[in-house]
N, C-alpha and C positions, 0 to 999 in steps of 0.2 A: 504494500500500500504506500502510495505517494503522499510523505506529510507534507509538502511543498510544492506549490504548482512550478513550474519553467521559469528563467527571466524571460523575459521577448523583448525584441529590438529589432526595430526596421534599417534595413542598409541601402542606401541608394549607389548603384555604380553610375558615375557619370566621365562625359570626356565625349573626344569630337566624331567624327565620325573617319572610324578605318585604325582606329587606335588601339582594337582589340579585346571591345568590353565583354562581349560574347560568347568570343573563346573564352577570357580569364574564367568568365562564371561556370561556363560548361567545363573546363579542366578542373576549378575549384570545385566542384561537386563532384567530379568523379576521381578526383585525388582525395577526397574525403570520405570514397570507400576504404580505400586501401593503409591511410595515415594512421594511430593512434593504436594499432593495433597489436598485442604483445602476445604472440600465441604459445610462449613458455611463462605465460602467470596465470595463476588462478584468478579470475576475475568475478565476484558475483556480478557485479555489473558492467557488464562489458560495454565498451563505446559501442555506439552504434548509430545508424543517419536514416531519418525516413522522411518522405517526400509528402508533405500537408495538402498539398493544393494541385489541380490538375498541371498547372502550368508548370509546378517545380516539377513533379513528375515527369512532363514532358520534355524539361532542360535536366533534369538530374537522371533521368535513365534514356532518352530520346535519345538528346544529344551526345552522353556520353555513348552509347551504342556506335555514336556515326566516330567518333575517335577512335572508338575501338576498329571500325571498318577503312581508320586512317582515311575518313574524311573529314570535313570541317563542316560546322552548321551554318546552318543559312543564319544573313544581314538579321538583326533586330528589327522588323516592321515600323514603319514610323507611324506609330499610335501610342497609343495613352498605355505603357507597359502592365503588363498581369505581374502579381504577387508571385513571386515563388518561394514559399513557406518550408523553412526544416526542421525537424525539430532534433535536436544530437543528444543523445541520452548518453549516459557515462562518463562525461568529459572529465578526465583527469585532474584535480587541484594540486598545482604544487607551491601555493602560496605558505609564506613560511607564518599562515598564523594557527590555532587552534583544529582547522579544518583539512589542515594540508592531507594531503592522502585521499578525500570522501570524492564522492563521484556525482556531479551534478548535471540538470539539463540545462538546454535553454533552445528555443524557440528564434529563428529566426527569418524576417521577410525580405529577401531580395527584389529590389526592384531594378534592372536593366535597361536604361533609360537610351532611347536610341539618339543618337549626335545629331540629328537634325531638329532635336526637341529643344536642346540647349542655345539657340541661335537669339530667342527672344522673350524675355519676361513675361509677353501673352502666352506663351506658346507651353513654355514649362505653369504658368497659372491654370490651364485649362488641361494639359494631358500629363502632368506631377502632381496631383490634388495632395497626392500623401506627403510630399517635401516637409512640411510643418513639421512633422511626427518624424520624422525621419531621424537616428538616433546616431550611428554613420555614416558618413556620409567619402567613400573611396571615389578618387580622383586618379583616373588611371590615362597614363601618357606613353604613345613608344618613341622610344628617343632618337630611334635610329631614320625616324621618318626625317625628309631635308626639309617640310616644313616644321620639325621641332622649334627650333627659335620661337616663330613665329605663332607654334602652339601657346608658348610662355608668356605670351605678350598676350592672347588672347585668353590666357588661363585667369586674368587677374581679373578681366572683363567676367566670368566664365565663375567666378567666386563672390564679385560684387551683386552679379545678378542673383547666383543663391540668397544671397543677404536680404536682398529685398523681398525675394518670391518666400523668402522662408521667416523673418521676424521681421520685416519694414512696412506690412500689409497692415497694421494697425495704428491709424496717427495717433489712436488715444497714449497708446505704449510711449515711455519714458525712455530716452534713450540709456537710460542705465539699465532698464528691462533689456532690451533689447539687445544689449554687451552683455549681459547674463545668460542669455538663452541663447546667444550665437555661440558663444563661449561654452555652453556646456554639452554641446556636443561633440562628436570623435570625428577626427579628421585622417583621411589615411593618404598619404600623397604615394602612390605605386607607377614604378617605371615596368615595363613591359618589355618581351626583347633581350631580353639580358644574351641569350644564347648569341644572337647577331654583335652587341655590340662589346662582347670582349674579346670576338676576332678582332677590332676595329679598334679599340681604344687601351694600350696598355695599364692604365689606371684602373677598371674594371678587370682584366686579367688578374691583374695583383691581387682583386678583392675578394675577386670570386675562385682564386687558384684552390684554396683549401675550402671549399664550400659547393664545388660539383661533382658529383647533379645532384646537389638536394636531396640528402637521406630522408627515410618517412622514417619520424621518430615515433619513438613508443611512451608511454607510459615515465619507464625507468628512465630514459634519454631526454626527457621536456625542459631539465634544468641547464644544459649544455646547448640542446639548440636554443633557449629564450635568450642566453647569450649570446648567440651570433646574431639572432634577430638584434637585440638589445645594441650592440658594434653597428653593425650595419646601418642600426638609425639613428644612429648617434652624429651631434652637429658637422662633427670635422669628417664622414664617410656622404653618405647619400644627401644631406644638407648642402654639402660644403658643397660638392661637384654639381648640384644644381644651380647654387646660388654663382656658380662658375659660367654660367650657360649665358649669363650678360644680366641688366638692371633689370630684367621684366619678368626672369625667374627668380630673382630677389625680391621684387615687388608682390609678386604672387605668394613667396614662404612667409613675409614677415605680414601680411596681411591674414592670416590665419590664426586662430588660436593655440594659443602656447602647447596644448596638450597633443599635437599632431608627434603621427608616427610617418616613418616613411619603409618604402618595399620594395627591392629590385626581384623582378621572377622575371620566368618564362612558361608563358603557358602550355608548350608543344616542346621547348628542347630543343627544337630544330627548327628549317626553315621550311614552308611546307611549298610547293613546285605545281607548275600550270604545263599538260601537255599540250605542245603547237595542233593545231588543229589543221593545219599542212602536211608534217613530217611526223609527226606525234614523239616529238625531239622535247623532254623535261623542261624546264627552264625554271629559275628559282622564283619566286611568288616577286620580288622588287624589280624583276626585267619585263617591260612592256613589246617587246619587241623578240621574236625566237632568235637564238644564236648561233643555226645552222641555215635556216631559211628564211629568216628575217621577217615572217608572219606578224603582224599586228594580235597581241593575245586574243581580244577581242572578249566573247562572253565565256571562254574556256574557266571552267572549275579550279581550284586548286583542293590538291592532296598532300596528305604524307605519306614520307616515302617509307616510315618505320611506325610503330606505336607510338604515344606521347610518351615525353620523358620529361613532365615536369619539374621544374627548378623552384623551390621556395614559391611556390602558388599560395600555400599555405597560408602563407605568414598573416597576410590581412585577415582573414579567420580567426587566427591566432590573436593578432593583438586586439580585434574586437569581443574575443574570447574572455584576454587578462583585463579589457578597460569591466565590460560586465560584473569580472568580480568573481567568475567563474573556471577560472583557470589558475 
């Protein structure tokens, strides 16, 4: 018998469009089959993840089915996002107070907000109704895109509009209300890509040399990876090399509130490839053009060429996990 019902908390993913908010959530749900799982402990309450609502259902077994068939899900629809509810029973606590050890749930609603919703304060007021409540609120970017910069510059635009759409809707509201309740929410700022960009950038090599590919911890293991989480989003790692990116990624960190985490993943491991519809010649998913016959991609698909091998997907889980209280 359950002497305590679940936390619950709403998580909005947001960010532009092609940034990869889709995959993250279909790889984070099907890396949260296989994560927390210790099959040499005796557990009476074992972790475990089940699917509340049809929508998660159809992102948490749908979409993870089509990775497993090493394809990719289709674009978020541009409409007013469904709920997709989980609820994760057994969640590990390794908080070092009274409770460390016990095993709790919690309830949570992902909303998948598609990038053309983000364009306009009408736009997110009429098909984000839940933004208000929204209790996380993960800001996911790929860095390796060539308009990155220019994402930075528009992330800050991109954060002032949450503000408004989320506590500036009430003139009666005191602006000290309104620094309180921007303020007490969770911020998660996740770069995406990692796999692409530490071929590319020796600084991320360094970071991520002792940290690939992202083990699924267990149980006994949560205290050593909350530490590498812990390093990773610490000011002088993923802070600093953003605030590196010029003034408008600067503009965008310090405009947040102080409790913000940050997350480098990848949600595939790899880079996933489009065949020529000419020559039926691979080509990797950033070449617009085939490199044997020079075909225009056009509406061609892309695939993986292996299983996912997610990198630190996790983590924003995770530290929405420890802000709860529950881990």
């Amino acid at each position: 018998m359950r002497l305590f019902k679940p936390k619950e908390r709403i998580v909005a993913v947001i960010g532009y469009p092609g940034h990869g908010k889709t995959v993250f959530l279909t790889s984070l749900f099907w890396d949260s089959l296989f994560t927390l799982r210790d099959p040499f402990h005796d557990e009476r309450q074992p972790y475990s993840v089940h699917a509340k609502t049809e929508e998660a259902g159809k992102v948490f077994y749908g979409n993870a089915k089509a990775l497993n068939k090493k394809e990719l899900p289709p674009p978020n629809p541009r409409k007013e996002p469904e709920p997709a509810t989980l609820l994760f029973e057994g969640v590990p606590c390794v908080s070092r107070r009274w409770w460390q050890g016990s095993r709790q749930s919690i309830l949570l609603t992902f909303y998948d907000i598609a990038g053309e919703l983000v364009t306009s304060d009408d736009w997110l007021r009429r098909n984000a109704s839940f933004l208000p409540n929204a209790t996380d609120i993960i800001f996911l970017f790929d860095p390796v895109r060539e308009d990155f910069n220019e994402s930075m510059l528009l992330a800050g635009e991109l954060r002032d509009r949450l503000y408004r759409v989320i506590v500036d809707g009430n003139p009666k509201k005191s602006e000290w209300r309104k620094k309180i309740e921007w303020e007490r929410r969770h911020f998660i700022i996740a770069l995406s890509k990692i796999d692409e960009l530490r071929t590319q950038d020796d600084w991320w090599a360094d970071v991520t040399d002792k940290r690939w590919p992202g083990y699924a911890p267990s149980p006994s293991t949560l205290s050593d990876y909350f530490h590498e989480m812990d390093e990773l989003s610490s000011p002088d790692k993923l802070g600093h090399w953003l605030a590196n990116k010029g003034q408008s990624a600067h503009e965008f960190i310090v405009g947040l509130p102080p409790n913000k985490h940050y997350c480098a993943l990848s949600s595939l491991g790899h880079q996933p490839v489009w065949d020529c519809p000419q020559c039926s010649t691979p080509n990797l998913h950033t070449l617009q053009k085939c490199t044997q016959c020079h075909t225009v991609r056009g509406n061609a698909s892309l695939r993986l060429t292996r299983k996912p091998e997610p990198f630190r997907v996790r983590d924003p889980l995770f530290w929405i996990f420890r802000e709860a209280g529950v881990m």
